[in-house]
Each structure stands twice: as C-alpha cells, then as structure tokens.
N, C-alpha and C positions, 0 to 999 in steps of 0.2 A: 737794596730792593729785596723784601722777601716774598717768597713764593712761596714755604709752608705753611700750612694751613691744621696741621696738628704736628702735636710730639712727636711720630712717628719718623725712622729713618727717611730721609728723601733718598728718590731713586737716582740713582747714579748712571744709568746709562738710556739708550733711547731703548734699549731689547727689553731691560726691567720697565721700563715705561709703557711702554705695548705690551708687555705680560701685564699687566697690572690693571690696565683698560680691558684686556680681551680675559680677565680671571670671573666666571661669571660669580666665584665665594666674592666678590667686594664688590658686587650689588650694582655694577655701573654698565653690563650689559645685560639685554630682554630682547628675550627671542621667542616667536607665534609661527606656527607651523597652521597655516593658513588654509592649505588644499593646494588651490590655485599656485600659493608660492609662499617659500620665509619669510618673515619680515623679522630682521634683525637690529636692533637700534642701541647706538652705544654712547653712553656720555662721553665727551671731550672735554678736558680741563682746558682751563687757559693756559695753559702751560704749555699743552699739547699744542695748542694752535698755534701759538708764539714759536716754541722751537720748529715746526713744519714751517713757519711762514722767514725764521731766519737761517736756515742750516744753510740753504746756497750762497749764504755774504761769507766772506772770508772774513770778516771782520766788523763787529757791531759793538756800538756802546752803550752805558749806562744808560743814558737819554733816552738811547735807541729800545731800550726794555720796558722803562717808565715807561714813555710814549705808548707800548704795545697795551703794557698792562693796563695802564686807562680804560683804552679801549674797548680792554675785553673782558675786564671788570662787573659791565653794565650788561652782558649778554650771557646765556647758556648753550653747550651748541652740541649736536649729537648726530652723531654718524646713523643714517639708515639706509641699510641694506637689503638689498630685494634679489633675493634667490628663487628664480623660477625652476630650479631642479636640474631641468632637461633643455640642452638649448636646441632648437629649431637648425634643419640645414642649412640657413642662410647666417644663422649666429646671430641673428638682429630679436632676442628675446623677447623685447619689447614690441613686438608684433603679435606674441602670446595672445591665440582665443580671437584674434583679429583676422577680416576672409577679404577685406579691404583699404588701398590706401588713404583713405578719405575717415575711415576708423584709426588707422595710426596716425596719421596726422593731428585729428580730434586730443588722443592720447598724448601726443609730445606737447600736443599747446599745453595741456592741464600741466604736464609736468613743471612746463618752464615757467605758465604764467600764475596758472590759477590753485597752485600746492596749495596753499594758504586757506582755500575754501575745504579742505580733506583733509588736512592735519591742525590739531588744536593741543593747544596744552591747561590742562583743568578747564576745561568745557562744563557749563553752566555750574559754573561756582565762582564768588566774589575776585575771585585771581584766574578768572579765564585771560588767554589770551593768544593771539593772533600770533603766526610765524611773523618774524621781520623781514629773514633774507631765508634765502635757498637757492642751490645750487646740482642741476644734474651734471654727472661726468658724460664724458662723452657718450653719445646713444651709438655710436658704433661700435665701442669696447667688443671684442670676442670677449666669449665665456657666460655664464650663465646668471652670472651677479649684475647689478647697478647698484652703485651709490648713490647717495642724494642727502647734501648737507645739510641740516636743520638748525636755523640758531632765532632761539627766542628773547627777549627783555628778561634779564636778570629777575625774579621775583623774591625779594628781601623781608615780605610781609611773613609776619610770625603766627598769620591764620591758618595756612597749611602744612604738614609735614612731610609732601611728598609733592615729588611732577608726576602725574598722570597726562601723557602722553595718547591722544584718541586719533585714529587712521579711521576715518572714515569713505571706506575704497568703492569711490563709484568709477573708479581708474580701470583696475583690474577685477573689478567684482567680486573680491573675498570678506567681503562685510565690515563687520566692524569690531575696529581691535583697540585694547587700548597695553599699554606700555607703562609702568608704577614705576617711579627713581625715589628712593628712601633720598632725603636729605642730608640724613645723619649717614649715609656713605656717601656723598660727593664730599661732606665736608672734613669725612676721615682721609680723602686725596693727600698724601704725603707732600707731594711738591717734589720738587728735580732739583739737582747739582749742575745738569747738563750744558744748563743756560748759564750758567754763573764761571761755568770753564772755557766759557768763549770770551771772557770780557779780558 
C-alpha cells in the first residue's frame, strides 16, 4: 500500500506530520479573523485520519490499511476551528452574544444537525457540494476553541483547481467567509512512514 502521493520525502513521525498540516507556507491551513471569532480550517490527509483512527490498536494489518484507505479515498475532510478569543466565566463559549437558554439550544441544534445548511464547498458552481458528515467535540470542553470536523465527497473533476470552502454564519453572526485549498498542495502531501512501521 502506498500512501505517497508526490516525490517528496514522507514524513516520518507524527510531530513532522502536525508540523506539516499546521505549516500555513504548504497552503493546507486558512485562517479569518472574523470579529465575532477565528475561524481556522485545516486540511486532513487521509493519512492523518487513518493513523488518528489506528494508533490505540497495538496491532494492525495490511488489510486493516487497505480497508481504511478505501474508505477515505472517496472523502476530503478538514479541521475547523472556532476561536472566540475570550472565554465567558462559565467556559461554556458557545453561549457567545447569547442572553438565553432557548438561544443556546437553537445554536447547538444547528451545530449538530443543520452544519450542512452554513458550510458548502464550491457553492454555485458545477462542483458544488454538500457536507456529508460532521462532527462537534464536546460543547463542554473548557477553553476558548471548538472544533468541528468537516468531511466532504472527494471531487476528482478536473473543472476546478481549488476547494473553496464558504461559512455562511447565521450561527454566530460573523457573515460570510469563504476558505480557498489550492489543489496542487493537498496533492504535494508527501505521505507517512508512520503507518507502515506499525505493520
């Protein structure tokens, strides 16, 4: 099984692998200073998600990588992060600009159910397309960040050359933002050793 994806050295550990995602020169993170709050969004290789989804087994096989790589083959998937700056006395962030529970409530459905109506990827153009999955972390996390996973249908069509990423925040009311991934760096991603020293 291979996982490189250009000539390039692959990265050999998981610290080179998270420097490499979080390098914003290799074009695979965007970051919008919003007002209201950051909004940070970073691409994930499959790679990335593969070794996050096996480093707890003490032990995995070939099969067990195939199988993954199938999977995630067909999908693109990108970390975004929401930095509201300053957390509130209660740490509960996501209460942010809200004076009711019946307002935070409204707010956590959107997150959980309705992401999908506020994030788009190439919005009115022939490769628009819909979230598939997403994921918030826990809404109780102290600190001033949330995460929230983003993963879309792979787009292989050679009509565009970028994911343009659109946050249209009727969530937190900081308008509308959109987020550009050059193609030609997701597909400079080096690939990992990491995975291949577990077999």
């Amino acid at each position: 099984l291979s996982f490189s994806m250009s000539c390039q050295k692959k990265l050999e550990s998981k610290e080179a692998l998270y420097e490499y995602l979080s390098d914003s020169s290799n074009g695979l993170v965007k970051e919008r200073d919003l007002g209201v709050l950051k909004v940070k969004i970073k691409y994930l290789p499959k790679e990335y998600i593969i070794y996050n989804e096996l480093k707890t087994k003490k032990g995995y096989t070939k099969q067990d990588l195939d199988s993954l790589n199938k999977i995630y083959s067909g999908m693109e998937t990108f970390l975004m992060t929401l930095d509201f700056k300053k957390a509130p006395s209660d740490n509960n962030v996501l209460m942010d600009g809200l004076t009711s529970y019946e307002a935070y409530k409204d707010r956590i459905e959107k997150l959980n159910f309705t992401l999908d109506e506020y994030i788009f990827m190439n919005q009115d153009t022939p490769q628009e397309q819909a979230l598939l999955l997403w994921s918030l972390e826990n809404t109780y996390t102290v600190g001033t960040k949330r995460n929230i996973t983003l993963v879309f249908a792979k787009d292989s069509s050679k009509k565009s050359d970028e994911y343009n990423i659109s946050f249209k925040d009727d969530i937190f009311y900081s308008g509308i933002s959109h987020y550009r991934f050059n193609k030609k760096d997701i597909n400079k991603f080096p690939g990992v050793t990491i995975l291949d020293k577990a077999l």
